[in-house]
PASEBA-1860 file (N, C-alpha, C; in nm, 3 decimals):
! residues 228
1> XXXXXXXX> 6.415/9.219/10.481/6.394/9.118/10.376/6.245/9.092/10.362 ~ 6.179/9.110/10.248/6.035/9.068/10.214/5.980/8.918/10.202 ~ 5.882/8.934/10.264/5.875/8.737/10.237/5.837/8.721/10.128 ~ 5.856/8.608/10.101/5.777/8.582/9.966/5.671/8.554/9.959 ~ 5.577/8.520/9.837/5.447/8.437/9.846/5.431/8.326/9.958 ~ 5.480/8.205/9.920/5.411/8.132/10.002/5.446/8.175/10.183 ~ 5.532/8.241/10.200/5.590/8.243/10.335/5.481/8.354/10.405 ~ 5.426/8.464/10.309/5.352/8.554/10.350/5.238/8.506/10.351
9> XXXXXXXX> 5.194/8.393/10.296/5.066/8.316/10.281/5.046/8.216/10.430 ~ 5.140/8.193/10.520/5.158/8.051/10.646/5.163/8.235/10.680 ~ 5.225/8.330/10.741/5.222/8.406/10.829/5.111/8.511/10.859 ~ 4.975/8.502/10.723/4.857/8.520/10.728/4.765/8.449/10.847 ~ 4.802/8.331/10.808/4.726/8.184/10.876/4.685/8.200/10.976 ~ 4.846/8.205/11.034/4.884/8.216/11.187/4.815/8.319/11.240 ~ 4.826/8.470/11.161/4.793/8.551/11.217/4.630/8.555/11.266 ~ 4.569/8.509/11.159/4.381/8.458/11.176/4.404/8.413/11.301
17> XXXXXXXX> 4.489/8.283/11.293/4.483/8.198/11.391/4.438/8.228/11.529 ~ 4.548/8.306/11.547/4.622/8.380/11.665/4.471/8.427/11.690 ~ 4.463/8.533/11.643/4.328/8.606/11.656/4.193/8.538/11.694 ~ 4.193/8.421/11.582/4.042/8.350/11.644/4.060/8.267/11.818 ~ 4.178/8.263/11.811/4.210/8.187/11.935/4.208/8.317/12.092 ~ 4.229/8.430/12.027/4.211/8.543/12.131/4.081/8.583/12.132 ~ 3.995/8.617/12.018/3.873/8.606/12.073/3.826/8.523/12.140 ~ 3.826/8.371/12.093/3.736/8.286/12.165/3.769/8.268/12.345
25> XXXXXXXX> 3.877/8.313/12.356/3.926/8.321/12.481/3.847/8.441/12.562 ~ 3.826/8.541/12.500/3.810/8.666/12.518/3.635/8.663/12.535 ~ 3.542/8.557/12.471/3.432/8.583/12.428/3.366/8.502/12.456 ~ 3.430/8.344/12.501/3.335/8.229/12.508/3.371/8.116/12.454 ~ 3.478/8.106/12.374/3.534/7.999/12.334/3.492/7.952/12.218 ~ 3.352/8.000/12.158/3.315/7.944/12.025/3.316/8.084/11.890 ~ 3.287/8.082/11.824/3.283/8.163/11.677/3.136/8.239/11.700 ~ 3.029/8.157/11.748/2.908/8.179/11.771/2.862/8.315/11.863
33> XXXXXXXX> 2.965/8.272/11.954/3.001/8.358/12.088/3.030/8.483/12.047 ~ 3.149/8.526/11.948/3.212/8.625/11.919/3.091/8.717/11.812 ~ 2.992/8.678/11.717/2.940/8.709/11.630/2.815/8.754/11.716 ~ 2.774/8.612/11.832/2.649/8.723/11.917/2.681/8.833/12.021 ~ 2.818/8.823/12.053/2.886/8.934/12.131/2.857/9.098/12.060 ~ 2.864/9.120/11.935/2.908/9.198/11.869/2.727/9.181/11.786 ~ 2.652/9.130/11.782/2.510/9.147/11.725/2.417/9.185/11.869 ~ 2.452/9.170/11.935/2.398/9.192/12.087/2.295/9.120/12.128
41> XXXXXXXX> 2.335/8.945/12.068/2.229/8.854/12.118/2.292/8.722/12.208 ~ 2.237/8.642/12.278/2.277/8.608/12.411/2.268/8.428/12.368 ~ 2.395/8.365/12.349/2.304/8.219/12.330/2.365/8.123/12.442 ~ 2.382/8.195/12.620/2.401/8.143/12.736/2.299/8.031/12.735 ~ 2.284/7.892/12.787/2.228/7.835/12.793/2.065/7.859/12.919 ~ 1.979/7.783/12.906/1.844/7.839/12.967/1.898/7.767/13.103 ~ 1.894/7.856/13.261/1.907/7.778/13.384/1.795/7.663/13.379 ~ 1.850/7.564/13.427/1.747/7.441/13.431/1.644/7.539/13.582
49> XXXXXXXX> 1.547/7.515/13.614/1.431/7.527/13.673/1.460/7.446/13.798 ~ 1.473/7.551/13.926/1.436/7.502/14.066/1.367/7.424/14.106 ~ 1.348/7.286/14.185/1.249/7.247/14.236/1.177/7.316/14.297 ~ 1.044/7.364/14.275/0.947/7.444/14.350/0.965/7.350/14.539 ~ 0.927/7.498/14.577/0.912/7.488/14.727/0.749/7.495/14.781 ~ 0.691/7.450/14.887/0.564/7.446/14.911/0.574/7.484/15.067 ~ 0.504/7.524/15.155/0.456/7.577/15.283/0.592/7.517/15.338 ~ 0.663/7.567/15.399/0.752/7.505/15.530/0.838/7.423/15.477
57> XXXXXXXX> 0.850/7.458/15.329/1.024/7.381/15.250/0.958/7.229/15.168 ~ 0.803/7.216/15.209/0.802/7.087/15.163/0.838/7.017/15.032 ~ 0.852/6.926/14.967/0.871/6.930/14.839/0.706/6.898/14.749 ~ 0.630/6.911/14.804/0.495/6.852/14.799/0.387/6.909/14.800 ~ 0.303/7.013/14.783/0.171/7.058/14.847/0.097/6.962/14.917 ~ 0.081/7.018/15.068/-0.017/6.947/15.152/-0.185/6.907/15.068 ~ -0.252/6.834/15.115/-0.378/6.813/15.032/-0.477/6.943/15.170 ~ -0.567/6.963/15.095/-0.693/7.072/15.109/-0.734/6.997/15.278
65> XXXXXXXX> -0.778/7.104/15.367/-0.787/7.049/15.507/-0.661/6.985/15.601 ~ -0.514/7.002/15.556/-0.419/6.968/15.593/-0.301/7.061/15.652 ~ -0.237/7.069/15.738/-0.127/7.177/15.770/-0.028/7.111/15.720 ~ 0.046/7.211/15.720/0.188/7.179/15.675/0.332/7.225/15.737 ~ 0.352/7.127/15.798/0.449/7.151/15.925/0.687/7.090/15.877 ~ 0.716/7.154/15.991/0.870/7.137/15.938/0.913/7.144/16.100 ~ 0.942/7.029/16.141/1.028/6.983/16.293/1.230/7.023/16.234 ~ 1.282/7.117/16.360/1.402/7.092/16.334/1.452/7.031/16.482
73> XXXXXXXX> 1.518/7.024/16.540/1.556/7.000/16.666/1.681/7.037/16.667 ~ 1.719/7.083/16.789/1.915/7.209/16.784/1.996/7.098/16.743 ~ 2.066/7.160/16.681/2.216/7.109/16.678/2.304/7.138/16.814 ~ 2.377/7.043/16.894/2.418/7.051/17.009/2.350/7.140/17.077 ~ 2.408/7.263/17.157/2.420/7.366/17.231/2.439/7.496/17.176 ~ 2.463/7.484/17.013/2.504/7.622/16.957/2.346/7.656/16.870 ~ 2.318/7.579/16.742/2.182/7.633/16.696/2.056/7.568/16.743 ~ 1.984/7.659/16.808/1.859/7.614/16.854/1.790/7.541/16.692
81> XXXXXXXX> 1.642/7.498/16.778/1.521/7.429/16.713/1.432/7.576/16.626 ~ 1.382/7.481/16.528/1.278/7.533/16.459/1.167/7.476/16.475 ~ 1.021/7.544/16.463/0.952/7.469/16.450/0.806/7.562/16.321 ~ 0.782/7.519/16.194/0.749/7.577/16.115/0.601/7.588/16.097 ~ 0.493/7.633/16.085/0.374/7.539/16.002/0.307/7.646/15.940 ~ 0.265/7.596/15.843/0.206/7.660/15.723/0.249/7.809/15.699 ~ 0.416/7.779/15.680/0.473/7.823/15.650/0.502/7.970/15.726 ~ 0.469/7.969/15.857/0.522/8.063/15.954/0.595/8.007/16.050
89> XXXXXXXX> 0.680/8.048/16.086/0.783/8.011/16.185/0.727/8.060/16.331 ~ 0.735/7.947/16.400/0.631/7.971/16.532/0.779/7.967/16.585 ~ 0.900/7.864/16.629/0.980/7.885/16.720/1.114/7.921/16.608 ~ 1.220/7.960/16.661/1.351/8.012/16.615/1.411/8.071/16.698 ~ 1.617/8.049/16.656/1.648/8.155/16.680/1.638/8.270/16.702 ~ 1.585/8.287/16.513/1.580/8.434/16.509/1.473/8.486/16.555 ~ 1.408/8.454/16.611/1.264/8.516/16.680/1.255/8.520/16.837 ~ 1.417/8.414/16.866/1.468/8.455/16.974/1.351/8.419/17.111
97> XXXXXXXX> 1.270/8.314/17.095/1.214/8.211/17.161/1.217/8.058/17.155 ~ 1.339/8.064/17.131/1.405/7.878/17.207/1.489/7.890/17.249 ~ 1.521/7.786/17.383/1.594/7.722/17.462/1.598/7.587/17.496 ~ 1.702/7.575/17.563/1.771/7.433/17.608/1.608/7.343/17.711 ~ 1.611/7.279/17.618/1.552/7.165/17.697/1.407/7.099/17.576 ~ 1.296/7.119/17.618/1.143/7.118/17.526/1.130/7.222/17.490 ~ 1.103/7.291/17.344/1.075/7.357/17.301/0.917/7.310/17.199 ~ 0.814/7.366/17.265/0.685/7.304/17.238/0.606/7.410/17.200
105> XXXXXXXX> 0.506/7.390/17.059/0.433/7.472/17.024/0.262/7.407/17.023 ~ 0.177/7.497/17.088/0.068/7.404/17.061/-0.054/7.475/16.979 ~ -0.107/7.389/16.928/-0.182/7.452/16.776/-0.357/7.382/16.807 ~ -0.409/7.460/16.793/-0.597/7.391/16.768/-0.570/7.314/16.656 ~ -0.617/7.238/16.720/-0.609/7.089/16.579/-0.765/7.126/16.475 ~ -0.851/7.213/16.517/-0.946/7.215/16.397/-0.901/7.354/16.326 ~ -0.893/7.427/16.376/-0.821/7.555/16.313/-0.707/7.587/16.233 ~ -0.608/7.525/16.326/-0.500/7.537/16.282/-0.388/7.692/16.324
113> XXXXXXXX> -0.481/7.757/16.425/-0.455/7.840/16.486/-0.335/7.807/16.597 ~ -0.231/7.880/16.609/-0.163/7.914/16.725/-0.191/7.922/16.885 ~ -0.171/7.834/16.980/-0.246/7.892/17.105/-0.119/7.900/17.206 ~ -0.054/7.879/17.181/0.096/7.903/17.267/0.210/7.851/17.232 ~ 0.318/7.894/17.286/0.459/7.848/17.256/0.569/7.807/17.401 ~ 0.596/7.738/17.464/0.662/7.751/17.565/0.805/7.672/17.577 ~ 0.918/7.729/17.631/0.999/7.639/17.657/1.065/7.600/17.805 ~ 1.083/7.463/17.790/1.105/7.395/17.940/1.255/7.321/17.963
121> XXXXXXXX> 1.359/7.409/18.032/1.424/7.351/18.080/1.454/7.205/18.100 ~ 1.495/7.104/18.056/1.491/6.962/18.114/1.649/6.912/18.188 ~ 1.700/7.050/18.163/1.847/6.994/18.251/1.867/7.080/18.399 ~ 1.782/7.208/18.409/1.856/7.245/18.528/1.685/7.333/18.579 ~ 1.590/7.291/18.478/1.474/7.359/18.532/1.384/7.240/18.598 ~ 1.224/7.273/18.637/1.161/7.234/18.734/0.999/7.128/18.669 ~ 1.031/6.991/18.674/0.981/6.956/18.591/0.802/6.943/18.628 ~ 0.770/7.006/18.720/0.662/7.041/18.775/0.586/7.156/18.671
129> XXXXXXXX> 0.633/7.205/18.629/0.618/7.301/18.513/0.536/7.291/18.403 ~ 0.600/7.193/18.330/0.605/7.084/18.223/0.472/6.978/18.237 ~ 0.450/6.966/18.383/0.337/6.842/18.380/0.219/6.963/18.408 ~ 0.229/7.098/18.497/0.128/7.145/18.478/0.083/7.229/18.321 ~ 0.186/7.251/18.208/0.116/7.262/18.094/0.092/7.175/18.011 ~ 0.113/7.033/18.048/0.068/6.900/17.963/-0.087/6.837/18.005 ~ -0.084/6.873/18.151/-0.184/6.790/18.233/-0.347/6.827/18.165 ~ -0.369/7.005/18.175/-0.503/7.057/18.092/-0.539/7.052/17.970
137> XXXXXXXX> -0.433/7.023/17.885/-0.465/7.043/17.759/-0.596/6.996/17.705 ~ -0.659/7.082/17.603/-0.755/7.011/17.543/-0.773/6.949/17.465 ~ -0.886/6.835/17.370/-0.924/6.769/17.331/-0.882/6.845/17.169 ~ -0.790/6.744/17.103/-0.787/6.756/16.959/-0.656/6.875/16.971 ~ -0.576/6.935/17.064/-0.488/7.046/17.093/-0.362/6.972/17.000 ~ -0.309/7.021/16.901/-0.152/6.946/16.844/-0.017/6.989/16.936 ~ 0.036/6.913/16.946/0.143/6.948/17.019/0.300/6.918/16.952 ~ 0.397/7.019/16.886/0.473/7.036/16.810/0.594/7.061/16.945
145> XXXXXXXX> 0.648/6.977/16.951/0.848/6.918/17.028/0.931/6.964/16.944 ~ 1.019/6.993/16.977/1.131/7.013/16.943/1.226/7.016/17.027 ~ 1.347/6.933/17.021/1.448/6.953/17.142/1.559/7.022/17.130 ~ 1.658/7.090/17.251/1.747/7.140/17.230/1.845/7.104/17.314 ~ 1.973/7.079/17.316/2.057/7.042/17.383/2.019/6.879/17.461 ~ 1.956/6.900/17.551/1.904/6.797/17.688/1.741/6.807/17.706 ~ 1.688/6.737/17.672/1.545/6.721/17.686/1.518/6.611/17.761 ~ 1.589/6.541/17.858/1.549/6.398/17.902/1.589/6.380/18.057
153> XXXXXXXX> 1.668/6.490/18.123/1.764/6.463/18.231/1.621/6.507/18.349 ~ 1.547/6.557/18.341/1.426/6.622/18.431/1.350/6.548/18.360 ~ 1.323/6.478/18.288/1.188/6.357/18.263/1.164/6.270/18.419 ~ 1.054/6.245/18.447/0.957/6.169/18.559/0.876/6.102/18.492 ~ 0.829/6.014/18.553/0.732/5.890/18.476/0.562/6.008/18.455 ~ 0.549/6.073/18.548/0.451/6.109/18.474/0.432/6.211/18.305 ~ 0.547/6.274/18.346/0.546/6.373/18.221/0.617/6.264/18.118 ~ 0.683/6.170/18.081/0.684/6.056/17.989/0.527/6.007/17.944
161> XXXXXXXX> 0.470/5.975/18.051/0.328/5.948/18.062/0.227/6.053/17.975 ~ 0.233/6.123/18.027/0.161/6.256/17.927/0.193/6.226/17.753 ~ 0.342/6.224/17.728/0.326/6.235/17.603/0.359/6.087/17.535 ~ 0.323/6.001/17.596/0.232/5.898/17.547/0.113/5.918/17.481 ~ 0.049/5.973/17.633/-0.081/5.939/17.622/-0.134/6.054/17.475 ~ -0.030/6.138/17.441/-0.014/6.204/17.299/0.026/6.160/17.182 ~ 0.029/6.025/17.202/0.120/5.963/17.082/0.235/5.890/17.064 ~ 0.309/5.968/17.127/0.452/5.938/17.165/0.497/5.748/17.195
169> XXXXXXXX> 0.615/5.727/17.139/0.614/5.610/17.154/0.792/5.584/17.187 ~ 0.826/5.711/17.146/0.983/5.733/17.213/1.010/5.773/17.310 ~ 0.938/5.854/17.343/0.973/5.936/17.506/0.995/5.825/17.601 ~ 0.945/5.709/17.614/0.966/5.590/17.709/1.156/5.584/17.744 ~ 1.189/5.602/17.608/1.322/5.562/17.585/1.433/5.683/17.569 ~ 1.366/5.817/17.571/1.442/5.941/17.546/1.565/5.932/17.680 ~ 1.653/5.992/17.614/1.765/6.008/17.767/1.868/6.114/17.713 ~ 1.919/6.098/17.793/2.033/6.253/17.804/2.084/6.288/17.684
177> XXXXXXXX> 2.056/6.381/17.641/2.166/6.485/17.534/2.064/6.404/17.355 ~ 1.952/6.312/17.376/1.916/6.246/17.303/1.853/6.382/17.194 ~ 1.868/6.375/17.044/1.725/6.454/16.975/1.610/6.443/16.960 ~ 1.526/6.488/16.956/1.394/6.445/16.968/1.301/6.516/16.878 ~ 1.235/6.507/16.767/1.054/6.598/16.696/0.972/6.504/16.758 ~ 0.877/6.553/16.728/0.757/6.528/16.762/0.592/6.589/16.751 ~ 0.517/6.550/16.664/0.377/6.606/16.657/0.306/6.546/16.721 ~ 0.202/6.544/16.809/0.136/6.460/16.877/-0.020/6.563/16.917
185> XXXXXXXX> -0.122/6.498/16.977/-0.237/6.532/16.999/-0.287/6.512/17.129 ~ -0.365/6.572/17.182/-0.463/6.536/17.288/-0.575/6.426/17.224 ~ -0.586/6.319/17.299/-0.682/6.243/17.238/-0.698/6.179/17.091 ~ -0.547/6.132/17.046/-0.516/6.096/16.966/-0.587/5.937/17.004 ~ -0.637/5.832/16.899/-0.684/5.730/16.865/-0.506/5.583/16.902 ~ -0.456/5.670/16.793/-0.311/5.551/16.778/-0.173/5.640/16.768 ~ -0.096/5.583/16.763/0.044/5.600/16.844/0.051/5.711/16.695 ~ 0.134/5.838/16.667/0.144/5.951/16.643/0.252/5.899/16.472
193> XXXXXXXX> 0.253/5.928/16.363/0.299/5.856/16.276/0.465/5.964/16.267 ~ 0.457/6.111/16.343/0.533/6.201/16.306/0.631/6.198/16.456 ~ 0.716/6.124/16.474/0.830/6.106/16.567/0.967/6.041/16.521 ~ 1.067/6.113/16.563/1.190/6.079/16.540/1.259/6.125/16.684 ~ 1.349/5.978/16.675/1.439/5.984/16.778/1.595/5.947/16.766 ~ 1.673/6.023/16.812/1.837/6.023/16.746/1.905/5.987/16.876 ~ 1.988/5.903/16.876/2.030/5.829/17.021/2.170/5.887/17.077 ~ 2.197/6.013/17.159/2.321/5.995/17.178/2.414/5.925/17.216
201> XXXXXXXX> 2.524/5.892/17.179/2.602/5.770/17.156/2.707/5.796/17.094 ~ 2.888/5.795/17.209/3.001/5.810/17.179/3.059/5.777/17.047 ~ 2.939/5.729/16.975/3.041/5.608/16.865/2.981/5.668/16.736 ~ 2.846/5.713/16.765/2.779/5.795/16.632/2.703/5.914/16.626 ~ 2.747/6.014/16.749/2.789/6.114/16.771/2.844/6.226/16.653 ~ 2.715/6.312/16.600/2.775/6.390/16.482/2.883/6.467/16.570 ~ 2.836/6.524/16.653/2.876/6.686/16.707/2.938/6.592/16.872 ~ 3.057/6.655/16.892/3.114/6.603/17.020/3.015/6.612/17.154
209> XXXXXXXX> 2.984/6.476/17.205/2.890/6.509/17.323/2.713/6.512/17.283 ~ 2.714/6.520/17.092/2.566/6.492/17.091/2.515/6.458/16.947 ~ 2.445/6.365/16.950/2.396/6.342/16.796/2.401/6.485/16.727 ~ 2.311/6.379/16.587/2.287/6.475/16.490/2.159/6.556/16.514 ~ 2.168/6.666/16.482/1.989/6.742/16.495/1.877/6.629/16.361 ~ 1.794/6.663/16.429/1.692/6.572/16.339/1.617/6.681/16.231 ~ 1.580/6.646/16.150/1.460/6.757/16.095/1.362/6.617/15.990 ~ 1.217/6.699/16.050/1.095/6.628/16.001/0.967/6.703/15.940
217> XXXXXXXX> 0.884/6.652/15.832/0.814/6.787/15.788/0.669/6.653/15.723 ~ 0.563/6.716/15.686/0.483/6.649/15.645/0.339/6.745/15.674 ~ 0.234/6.682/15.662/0.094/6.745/15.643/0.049/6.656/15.751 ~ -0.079/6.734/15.822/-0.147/6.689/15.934/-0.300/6.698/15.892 ~ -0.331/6.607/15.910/-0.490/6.668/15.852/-0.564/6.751/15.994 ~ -0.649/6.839/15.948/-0.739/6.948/16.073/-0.850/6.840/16.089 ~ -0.891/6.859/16.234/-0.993/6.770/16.271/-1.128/6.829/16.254 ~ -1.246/6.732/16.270/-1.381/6.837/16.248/-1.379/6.856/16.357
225> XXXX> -1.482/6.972/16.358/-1.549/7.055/16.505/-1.569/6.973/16.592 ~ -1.554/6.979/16.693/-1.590/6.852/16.809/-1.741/6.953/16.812 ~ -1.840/6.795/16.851/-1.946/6.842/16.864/-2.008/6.893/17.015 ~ -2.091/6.981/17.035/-2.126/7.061/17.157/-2.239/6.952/17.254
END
């Protein structure tokens, strides 16, 4: 049976219909879509723009004469500490020099040069260790903490003492399984502005048995030449 006019005129409709509704499915959902599909032009919207990154993740550029540093401290017992500056990674995992206890990097405070990296046991190592690489240090030397697991169970009043006399204004109070950053100096003037301390504590306890890891980052200014 043939349709008639108007019946062949509604089964046109539909049929457009049908069709514009399978392309747009097929293409993007708009008319626009289907016409730049087939002209071979693109009208995806522009990605909005990353926040730029600066030395060591900062969100900021350090100012001229300044380092630029990034404290992580482990998460429990499973990911060690980082410790970053100007945008080289001095401690890590993956570089496969940190362990459980102080993980300490120390830097020429006029340079900005590297002069060692060491890590110290504070749960089952010898805290004699620890006071003989705190005790020499020199004048204007930065000293970059990071803790891992237990940094507090082998603390003695003198090595507390030491990193005072660096700044430090938590170590008095550090204790077992506690997190800890820390930037500090030889012959620092006033108490160190770059310290954080995370309290372990059954009740606010990220990770079973130990806070949260801390992470801290900021610019240090380089000191002048000490004079001869």
């Amino acid at each position: 049976m043939r349709l008639t006019g108007p019946l062949r005129a509604v089964a046109v409709l539909l049929l457009v219909g049908l069709t514009w509704l399978l392309a747009s499915a097929l293409f993007g959902g708009e008319s626009a879509s289907v016409r730049n599909f087939f002209s071979g032009t693109s009208e995806e919207p522009t990605p909005e723009p990353r926040p730029r990154k600066y030395k060591c993740g900062l969100s900021a550029p350090c100012p001229s004469k300044h380092l630029a540093f990034r404290l992580v401290s482990g998460a429990a017992n499973v990911i060690g500490p980082k410790i970053c500056l100007e945008d080289k990674m001095l401690l890590s995992s993956v570089k496969n020099n940190v362990g459980r206890g102080l993980n300490i990097a120390l830097v020429n405070g006029v340079t900005g040069e590297l002069l060692e990296t060491k890590i110290f046991d504070m749960w089952a190592g010898d805290v004699s260790d620890l006071l003989k690489f705190l005790r020499p240090l020199h004048e204007g030397t930065l000293v970059f903490v990071a803790s891992f697991d237990d940094a507090a169970t082998k603390m003695n009043d003198e090595s507390r003492r030491l990193f005072e006399e660096l700044g430090s204004t938590a170590v008095k109070e550090l204790a077992f399984r506690d997190s800890w950053v820390f930037v500090g100096a030889k012959g620092i003037e006033n108490k160190s502005p770059f310290e954080q301390r995370m309290k372990n504590s059954k009740s606010s306890n990220k990770y079973e048995g130990w806070p949260e890891s801390l992470e801290m980052d900021g610019c240090i200014p380089l000191r002048p030449p000490l004079e001869a």
